[in-house]
C-alpha positions in Angstrom: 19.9 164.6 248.8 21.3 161.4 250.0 22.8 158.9 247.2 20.2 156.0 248.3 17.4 158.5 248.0 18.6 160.5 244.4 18.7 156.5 243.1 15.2 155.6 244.6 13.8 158.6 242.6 16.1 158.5 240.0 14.3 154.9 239.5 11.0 155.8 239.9 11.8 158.7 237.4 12.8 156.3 234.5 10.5 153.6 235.1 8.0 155.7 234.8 9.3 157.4 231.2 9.3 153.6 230.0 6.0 152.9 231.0 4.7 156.0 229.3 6.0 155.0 225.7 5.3 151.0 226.1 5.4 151.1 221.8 8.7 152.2 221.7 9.8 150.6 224.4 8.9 147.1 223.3 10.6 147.6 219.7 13.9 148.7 221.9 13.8 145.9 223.6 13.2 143.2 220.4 17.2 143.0 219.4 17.9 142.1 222.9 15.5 140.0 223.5 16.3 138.2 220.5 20.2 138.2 220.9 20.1 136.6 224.7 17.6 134.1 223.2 19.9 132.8 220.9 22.7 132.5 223.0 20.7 131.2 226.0 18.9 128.5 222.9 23.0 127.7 221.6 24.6 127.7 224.5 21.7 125.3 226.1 22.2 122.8 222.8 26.0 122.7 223.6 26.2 121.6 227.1 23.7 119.5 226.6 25.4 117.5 224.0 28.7 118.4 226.3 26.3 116.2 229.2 25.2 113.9 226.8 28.8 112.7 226.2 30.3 113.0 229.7 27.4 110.9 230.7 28.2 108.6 227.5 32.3 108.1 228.4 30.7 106.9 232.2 28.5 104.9 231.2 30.1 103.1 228.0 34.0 103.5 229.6 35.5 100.5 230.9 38.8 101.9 231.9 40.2 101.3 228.3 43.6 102.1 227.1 43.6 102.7 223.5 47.0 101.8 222.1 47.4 103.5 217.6 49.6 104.2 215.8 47.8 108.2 216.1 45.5 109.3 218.4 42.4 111.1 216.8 42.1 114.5 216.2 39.6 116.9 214.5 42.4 118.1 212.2 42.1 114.9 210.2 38.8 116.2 208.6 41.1 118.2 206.5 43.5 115.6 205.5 45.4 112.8 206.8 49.4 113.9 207.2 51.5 111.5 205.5 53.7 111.6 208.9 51.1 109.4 210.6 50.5 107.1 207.6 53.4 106.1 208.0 52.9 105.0 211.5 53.4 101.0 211.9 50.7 99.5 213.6 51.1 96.5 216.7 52.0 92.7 216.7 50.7 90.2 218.8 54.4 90.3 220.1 53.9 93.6 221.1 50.8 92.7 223.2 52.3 89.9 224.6 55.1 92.4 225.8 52.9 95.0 227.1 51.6 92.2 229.2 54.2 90.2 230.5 56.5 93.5 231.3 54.1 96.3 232.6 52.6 95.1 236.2 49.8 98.0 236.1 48.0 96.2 233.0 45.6 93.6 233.7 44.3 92.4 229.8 46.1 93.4 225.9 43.6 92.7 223.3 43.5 93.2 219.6 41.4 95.2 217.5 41.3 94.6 213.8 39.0 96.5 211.3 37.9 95.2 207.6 38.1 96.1 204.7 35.0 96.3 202.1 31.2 95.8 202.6 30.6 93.0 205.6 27.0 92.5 205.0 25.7 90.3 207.2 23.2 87.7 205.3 21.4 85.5 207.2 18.1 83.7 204.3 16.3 86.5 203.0 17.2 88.9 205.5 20.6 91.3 206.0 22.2 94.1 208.0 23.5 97.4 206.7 26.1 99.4 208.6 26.9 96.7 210.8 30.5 97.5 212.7 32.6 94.3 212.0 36.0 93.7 213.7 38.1 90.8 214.8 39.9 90.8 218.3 40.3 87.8 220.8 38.9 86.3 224.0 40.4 89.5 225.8 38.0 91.8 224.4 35.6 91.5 227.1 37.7 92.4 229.7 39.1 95.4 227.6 36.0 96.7 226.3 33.9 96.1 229.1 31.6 93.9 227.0 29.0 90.9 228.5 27.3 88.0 226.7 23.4 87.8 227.2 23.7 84.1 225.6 26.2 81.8 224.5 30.0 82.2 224.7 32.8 84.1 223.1 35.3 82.5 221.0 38.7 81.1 223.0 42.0 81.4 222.3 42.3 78.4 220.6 40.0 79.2 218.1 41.9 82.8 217.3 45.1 80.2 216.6 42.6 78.2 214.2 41.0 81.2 212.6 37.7 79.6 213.5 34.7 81.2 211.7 32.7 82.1 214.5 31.0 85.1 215.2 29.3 86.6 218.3 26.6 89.4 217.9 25.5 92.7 219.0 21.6 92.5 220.2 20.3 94.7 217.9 22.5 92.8 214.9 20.8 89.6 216.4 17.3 90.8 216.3 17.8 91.9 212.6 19.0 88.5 211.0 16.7 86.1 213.6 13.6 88.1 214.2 13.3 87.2 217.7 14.2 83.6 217.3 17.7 82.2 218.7 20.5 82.2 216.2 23.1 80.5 218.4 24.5 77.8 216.4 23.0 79.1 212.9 25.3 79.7 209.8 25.1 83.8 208.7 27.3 85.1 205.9 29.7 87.6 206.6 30.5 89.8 203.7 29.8 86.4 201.6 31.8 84.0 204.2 29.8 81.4 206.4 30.4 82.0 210.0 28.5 79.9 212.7 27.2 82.3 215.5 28.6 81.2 218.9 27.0 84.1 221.5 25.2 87.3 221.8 26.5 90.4 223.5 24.4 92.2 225.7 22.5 95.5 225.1 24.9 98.2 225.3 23.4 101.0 223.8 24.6 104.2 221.9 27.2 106.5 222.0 28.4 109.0 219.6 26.0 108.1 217.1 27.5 104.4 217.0 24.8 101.6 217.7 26.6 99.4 219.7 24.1 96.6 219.4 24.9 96.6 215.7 28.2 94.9 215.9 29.5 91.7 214.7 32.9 90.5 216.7 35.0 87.8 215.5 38.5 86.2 215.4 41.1 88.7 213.8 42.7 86.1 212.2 39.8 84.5 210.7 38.9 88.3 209.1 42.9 88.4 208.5 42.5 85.6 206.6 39.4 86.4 204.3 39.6 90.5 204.3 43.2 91.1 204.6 43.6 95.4 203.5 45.0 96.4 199.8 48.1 97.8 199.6 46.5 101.0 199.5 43.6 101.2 202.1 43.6 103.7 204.1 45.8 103.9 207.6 43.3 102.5 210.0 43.0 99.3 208.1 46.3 97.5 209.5 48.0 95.2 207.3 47.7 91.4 206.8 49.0 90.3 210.7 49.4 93.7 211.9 46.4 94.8 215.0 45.6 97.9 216.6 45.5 97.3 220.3 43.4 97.9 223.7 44.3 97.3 227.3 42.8 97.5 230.7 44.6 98.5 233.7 44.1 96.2 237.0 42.1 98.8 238.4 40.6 102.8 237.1 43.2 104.4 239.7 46.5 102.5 238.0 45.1 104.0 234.4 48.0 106.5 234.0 50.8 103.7 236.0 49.7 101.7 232.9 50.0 104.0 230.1 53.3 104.8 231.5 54.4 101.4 231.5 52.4 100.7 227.8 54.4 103.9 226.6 57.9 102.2 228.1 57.7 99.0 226.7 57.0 100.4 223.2 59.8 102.6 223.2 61.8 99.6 223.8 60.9 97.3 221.3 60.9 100.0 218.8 64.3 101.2 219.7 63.7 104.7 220.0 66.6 106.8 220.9 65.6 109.1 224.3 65.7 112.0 222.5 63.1 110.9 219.7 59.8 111.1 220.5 56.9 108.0 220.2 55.8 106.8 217.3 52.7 105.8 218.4 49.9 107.1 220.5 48.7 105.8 224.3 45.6 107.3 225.6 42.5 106.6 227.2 38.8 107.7 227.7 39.6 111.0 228.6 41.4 111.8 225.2 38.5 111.5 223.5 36.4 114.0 225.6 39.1 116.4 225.1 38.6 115.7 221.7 35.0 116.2 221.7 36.3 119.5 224.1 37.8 120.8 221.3 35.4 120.2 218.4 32.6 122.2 220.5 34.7 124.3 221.4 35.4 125.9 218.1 30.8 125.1 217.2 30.3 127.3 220.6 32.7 130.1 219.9 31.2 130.4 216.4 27.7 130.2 217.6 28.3 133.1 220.2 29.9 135.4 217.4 26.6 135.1 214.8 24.6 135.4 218.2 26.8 138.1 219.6 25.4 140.6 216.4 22.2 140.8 217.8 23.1 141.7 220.6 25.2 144.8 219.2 22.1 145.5 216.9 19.5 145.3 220.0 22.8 147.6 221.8 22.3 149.8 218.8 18.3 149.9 218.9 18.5 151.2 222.1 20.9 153.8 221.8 18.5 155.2 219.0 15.6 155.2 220.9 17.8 157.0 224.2 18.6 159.6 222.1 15.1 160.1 220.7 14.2 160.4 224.3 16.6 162.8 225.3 15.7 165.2 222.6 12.1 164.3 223.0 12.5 165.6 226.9 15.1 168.1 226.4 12.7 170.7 227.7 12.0 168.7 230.7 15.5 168.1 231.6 16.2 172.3 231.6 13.5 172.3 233.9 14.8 169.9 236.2 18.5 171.7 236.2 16.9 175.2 236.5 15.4 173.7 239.7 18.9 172.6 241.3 18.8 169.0 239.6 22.4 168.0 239.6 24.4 166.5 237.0 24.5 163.4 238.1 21.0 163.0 238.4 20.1 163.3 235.0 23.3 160.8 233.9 21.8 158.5 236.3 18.1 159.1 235.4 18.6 158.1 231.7 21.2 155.1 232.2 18.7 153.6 234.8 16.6 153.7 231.8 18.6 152.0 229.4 19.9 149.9 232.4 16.2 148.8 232.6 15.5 148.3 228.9 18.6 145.6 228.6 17.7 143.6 231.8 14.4 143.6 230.9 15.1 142.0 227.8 18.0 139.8 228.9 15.2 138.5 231.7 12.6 138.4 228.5 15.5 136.5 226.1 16.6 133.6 228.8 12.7 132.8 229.2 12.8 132.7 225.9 15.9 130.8 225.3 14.9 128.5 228.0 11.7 127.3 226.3 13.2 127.5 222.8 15.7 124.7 224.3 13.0 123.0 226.5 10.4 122.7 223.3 13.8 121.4 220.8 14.3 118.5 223.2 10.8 117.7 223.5 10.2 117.6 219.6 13.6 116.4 218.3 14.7 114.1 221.6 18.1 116.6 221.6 19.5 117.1 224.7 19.1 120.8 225.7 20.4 121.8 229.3 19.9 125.3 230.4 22.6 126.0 233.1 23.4 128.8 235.9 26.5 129.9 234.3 24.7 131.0 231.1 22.3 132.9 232.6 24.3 134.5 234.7 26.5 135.4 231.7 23.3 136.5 229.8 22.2 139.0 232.6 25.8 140.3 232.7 26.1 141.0 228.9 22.8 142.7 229.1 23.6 144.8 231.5 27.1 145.7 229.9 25.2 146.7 226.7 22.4 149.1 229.0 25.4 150.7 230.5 27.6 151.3 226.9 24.7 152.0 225.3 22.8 154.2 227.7 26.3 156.1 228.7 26.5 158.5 225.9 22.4 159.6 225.6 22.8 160.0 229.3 25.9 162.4 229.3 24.4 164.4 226.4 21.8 164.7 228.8 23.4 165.8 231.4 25.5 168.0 229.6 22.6 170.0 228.0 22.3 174.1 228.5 19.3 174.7 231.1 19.1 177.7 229.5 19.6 176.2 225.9 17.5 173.4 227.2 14.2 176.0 228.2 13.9 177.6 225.3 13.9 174.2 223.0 10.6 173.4 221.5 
């Protein structure tokens, strides 16, 4: 019998056996079903969220160079090392350095976080959670930022630590209620600052609000909220600033940070063979960081989803080895009429084969509208891709061929004789 023609019957053979015990056949199927669900539902979740922030660093990125004293990492969840507190922050000197000496760098502006609770207090009404920073009148440019009304502070009011403050839309809307707040007096963290411009909408990312924001001279918040000797690292001391710079255009990024990363070295006399003390990066740090916090969630994930898989694997060796002694009769009958070997190993893998990809198919529907109803009822975003499917048919196949292999060569091994006289 040709190959083509022992696999065509060989087929027919097993998906009939299947059909005849649909009970048992359904239970075998459950574990697998339920393990490539879980995987396809995960695995969905995480490049969804994986999109979601791509999408975010395009939309939200403004060619930013982030110039720290450390760049983040997911390590500091479990502790800040006292390596990096040590760290000095920037000067306005520095900036001015950066500028004047690296051609690639179009705009150096400062970035100063607070101290303590800035509430924002405008009559009876008030913020909560509002981000409040200082920087100057080159934030726009670095951040990518635009005013829907009114104006941004100049530089002359940064040298006067003027106490004016421009607002995030959504921060506007809170203290005004629709009505126009340039010009009004709001407290900031109990301070009176006169509101000089409104930013427009920028949306979210990362869970930040970036409507909720409150910008305003550093050296008017250095002067009222200057850090205590023993906040934490990212509060830089009284006329010390974190800084950010934009490159003349997106395809001189890494010409800048080069240059950034040169002048630096310079001014903080560092010996060739030591290496920076401070950190020059841009957008695509933190989606390596992001990278690398999924990374680890998806690789977990895949293991706890990974044992149902072995326990569907498992299921369906049982039940292949209730078959083959169920049919051990028919199987010496088969032999004792020139059946060969390889017959009967293929007959019962097809089987298992069959079982698997059934429920791999059954799992990523499953999966797929598991992750299709979560971003429907909880706005998540869920994105089933090609990849993971293909993956999911793969495994399932993998565990119908280990799982079916050794029912099938105990089957094929069997005694016709042995195998004829078994009731």
């Amino acid at each position: 019998m040709q190959l083509s023609a022992l696999f065509r019957e060989t087929f027919r053979i097993a998906r009939h056996a299947l059909a005849a015990n649909r009970l048992r056949t359904v239970l075998a199927l459950l574990g697998i079903v339920i393990g490539v669900a879980t995987v396809i539902a995960m695995v969905s979740l995480i490049n969804g969220f994986r999109r979601s922030f791509e999408r975010g660093i395009q939309t939200f990125s403004s060619n930013t160079i982030y110039i720290r004293p450390f760049r983040p990492s997911p390590a500091f969840f479990a502790g800040f090392p006292d390596s990096l507190r040590k760290r000095q922050p920037f000067s306005m000197d520095d900036a001015a350095a950066i500028l004047s000496q690296s051609p690639a760098v179009a705009e150096v502006s400062p970035v100063k976080l607070f101290e303590g609770d800035l509430r924002l207090v405008f009559g009876r009404r008030s913020t909560r959670g509002t981000s409040t920073f200082g920087t100057d009148d080159g934030f726009l440019r670095t951040r990518g930022f635009d005013l829907e009304r009114g104006r941004f502070f100049t530089t002359e009011e940064v040298q006067r630590r003027s106490s004016v403050v421009v607002l995030g839309r959504d921060t506007h809307e809170t203290l005004f209620n629709g009505a126009s707040g340039i010009g009004r007096s709001v407290h900031v963290g109990g301070v009176p600052f006169t509101v000089i411009g409104v930013f427009v909408t920028k949306g979210r990312f990362l869970g930040s609000n970036l409507d909720d924001i409150a910008c305003l001279p550093w050296t008017a918040g250095d002067k009222y909220w200057a850090p205590s000797p023993g906040a934490p690292p990212w509060f830089a001391k009284k006329g010390k600033v974190w800084l950010d710079a934009a490159a003349v255009s997106s395809d001189q990024t890494e010409a800048a940070i080069h240059q950034i990363r040169t002048v630096l070295r310079v001014r903080r006399h560092l010996a060739s063979d030591r290496p920076d003390d401070f950190e020059v990066f841009s957008d695509d740090a933190l989606l390596a960081i992001y990278q690398a916090i999924t990374g680890g969630i998806s690789a977990l994930m895949l293991i706890i989803s990974s044992i149902s898989l072995i326990v569907g694997g498992i299921g369906v060796m049982n039940i292949m080895l209730v078959a083959v002694t169920e049919r051990t009769r028919e199987i010496g009958i088969r032999k004792a009429l020139g059946a060969p070997q390889r017959a009967i190993l293929l007959q019962f893998l097809l089987e298992a084969i069959l079982l698997t990809v059934a429920g791999g198919a059954a799992g990523i529907a499953l999966g797929a509208a598991v992750a299709v109803g979560v971003r429907a009822l909880s706005g998540l975003p869920t994105f089933v891709s090609a990849d993971s499917v293909l993956v999911a048919v793969f495994v399932s196949t993998t565990v119908g061929v280990f799982c079916g292999l050794y029912p099938a060569m105990r089957a094929a091994r069997l005694d016709p004789v042995e195998a004829l006289r078994y009731e």
